[in-house]
C-alpha positions in Angstrom: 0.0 0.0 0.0 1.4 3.4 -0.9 0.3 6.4 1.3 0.8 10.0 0.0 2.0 12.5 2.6 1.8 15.9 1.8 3.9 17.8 3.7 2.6 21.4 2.5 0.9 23.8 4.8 -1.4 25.1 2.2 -1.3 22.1 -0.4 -3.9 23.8 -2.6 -2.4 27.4 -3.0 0.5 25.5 -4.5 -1.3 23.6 -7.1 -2.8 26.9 -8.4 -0.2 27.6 -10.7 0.4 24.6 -12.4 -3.2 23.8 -12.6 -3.4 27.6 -14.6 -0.7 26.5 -16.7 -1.9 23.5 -17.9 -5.4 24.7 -18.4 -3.8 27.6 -20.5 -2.1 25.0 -22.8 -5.0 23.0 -23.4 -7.2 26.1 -24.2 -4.1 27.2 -26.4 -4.2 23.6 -28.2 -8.2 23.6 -28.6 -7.9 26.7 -30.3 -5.1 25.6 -32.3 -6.7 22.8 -33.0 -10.1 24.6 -33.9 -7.9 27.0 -36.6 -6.1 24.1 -37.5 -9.5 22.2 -38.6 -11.3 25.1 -40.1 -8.3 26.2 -42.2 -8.5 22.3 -43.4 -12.0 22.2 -44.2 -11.6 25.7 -45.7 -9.0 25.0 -47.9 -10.3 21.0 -49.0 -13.3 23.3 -50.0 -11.5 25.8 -52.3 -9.5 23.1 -53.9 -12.6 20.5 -54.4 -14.0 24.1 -56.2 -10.8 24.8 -58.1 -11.0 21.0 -59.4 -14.6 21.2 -60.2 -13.4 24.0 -62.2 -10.8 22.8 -64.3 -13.6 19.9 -65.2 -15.8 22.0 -66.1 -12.9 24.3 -68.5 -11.7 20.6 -69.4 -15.1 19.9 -71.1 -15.1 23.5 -72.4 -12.3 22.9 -73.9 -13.1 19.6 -75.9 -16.2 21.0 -77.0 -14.7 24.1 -78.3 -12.4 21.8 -80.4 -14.9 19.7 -81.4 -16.4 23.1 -82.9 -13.4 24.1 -84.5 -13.1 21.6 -86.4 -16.6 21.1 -87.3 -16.1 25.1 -88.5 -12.9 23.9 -90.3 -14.6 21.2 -92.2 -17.3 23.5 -93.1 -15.0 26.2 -94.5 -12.7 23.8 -96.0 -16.3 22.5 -98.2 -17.4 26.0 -98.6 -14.0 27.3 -99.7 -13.7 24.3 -102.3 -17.6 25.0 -103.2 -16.8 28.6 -103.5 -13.4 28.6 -105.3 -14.6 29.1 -109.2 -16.8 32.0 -108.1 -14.0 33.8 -106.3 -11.2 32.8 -108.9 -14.2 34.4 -111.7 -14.9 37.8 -108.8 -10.6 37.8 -109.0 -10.5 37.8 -112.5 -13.3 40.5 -113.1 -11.9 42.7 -110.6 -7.6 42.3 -111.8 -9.1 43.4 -115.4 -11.4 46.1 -114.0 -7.8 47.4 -112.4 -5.6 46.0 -115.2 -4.0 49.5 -116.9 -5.5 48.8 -120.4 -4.7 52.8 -121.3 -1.1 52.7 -120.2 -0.5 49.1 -121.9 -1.9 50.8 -125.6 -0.6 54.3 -124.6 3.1 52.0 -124.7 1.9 49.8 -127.7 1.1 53.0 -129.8 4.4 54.9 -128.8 6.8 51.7 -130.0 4.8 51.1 -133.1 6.1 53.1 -136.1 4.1 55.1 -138.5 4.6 52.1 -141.0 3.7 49.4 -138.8 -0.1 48.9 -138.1 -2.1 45.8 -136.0 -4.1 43.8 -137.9 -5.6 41.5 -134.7 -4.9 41.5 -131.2 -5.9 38.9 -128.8 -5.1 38.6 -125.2 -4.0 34.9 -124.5 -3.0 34.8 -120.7 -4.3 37.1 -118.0 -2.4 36.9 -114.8 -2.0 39.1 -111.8 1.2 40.9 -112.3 0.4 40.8 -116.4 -0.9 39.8 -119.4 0.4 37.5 -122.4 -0.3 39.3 -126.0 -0.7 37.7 -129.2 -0.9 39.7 -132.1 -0.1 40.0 -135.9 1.7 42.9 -137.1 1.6 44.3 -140.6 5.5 45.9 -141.9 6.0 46.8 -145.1 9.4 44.9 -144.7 11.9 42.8 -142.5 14.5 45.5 -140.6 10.9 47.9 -140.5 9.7 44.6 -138.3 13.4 44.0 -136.4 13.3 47.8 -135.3 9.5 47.4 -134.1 10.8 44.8 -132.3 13.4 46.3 -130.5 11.4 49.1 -129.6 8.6 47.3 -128.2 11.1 46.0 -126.3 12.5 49.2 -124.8 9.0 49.9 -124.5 9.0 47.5 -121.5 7.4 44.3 -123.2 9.1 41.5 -122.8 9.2 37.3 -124.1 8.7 39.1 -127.8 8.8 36.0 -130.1 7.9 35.7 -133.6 5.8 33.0 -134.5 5.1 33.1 -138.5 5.4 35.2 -140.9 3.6 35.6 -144.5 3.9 37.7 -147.2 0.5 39.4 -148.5 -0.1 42.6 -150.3 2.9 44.2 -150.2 3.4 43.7 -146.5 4.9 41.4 -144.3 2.1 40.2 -141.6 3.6 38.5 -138.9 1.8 36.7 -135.6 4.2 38.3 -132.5 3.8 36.8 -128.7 4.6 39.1 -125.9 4.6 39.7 -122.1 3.2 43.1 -120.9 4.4 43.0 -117.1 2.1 45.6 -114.9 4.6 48.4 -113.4 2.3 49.2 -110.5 
């Protein structure tokens, strides 16, 4: 048997401190604790939100991209259904700003007084220029090498002469050239 003698004349006063001190850390480690638990249930909260979200911008996402290229394969068919019609609207619109008067205004200064057109016909339209093929009347063959050379210095160029033929007194002969756009 174990007796317990204390040998303090006021046993009770001397308890006071550490009974103080001991409630004082377990109120300090309930409220601890109490921060400690709502900080995790505030925080498990935010990031169970913050998750929900990135699902939810996931999906977004995949349906967006679905939609893209549902809108690619729709342009893609338009674009091919569309393509004569806006090569035809391209066309119209290069000869509506094609400079017709400065390509005869350079035609009619490198032709001589001696030399006349008989036909003109415009074989290849592109973007930057246009491929000529005409037949020129001369009443002989350095008349027709000088009109050459100065359609050439007139800024034509691929100047080729396909055939020649003798008729009335002049020499008619069918001329290819390139008039390149300077704008």
């Amino acid at each position: 048997m174990v007796i317990k003698l204390n040998l303090a004349s006021q046993p009770l006063r001397n308890r006071r401190f550490y009974r103080f001190l001991s409630g004082l850390m377990v109120g300090a480690s309930a409220i601890i604790l109490l921060v400690s638990l709502w900080l995790l249930t505030h925080y498990r909260f935010q990031a169970n939100r913050i998750q929900k979200e990135l699902i939810r911008l996931a999906k977004m996402e995949d349906s967006l991209r679905r939609e893209e290229k549902q809108f690619s394969a729709r342009a893609s068919t338009l674009s091919k259904e569309f393509e004569a019609a806006v090569e035809q609207a391209n066309d119209i619109i290069s000869q509506k700003s094609f400079p017709w008067s400065d390509f005869f205004s350079r035609l009619e200064k490198a032709l001589p007084p001696a030399c006349y057109l008989t036909s003109l016909a415009f074989t290849e339209k592109k973007a930057a220029g246009l491929q000529v093929r005409f037949k020129l009347a001369s009443p002989d063959l350095p008349t027709l090498l000088a009109t050459i050379e100065a359609l050439r210095k007139a800024g034509f160029s691929g100047l080729r002469v396909q055939n020649e033929d003798q008729a009335k007194g002049a020499l008619i002969s069918e001329v290819v050239m390139t008039y390149e756009r300077a704008d």
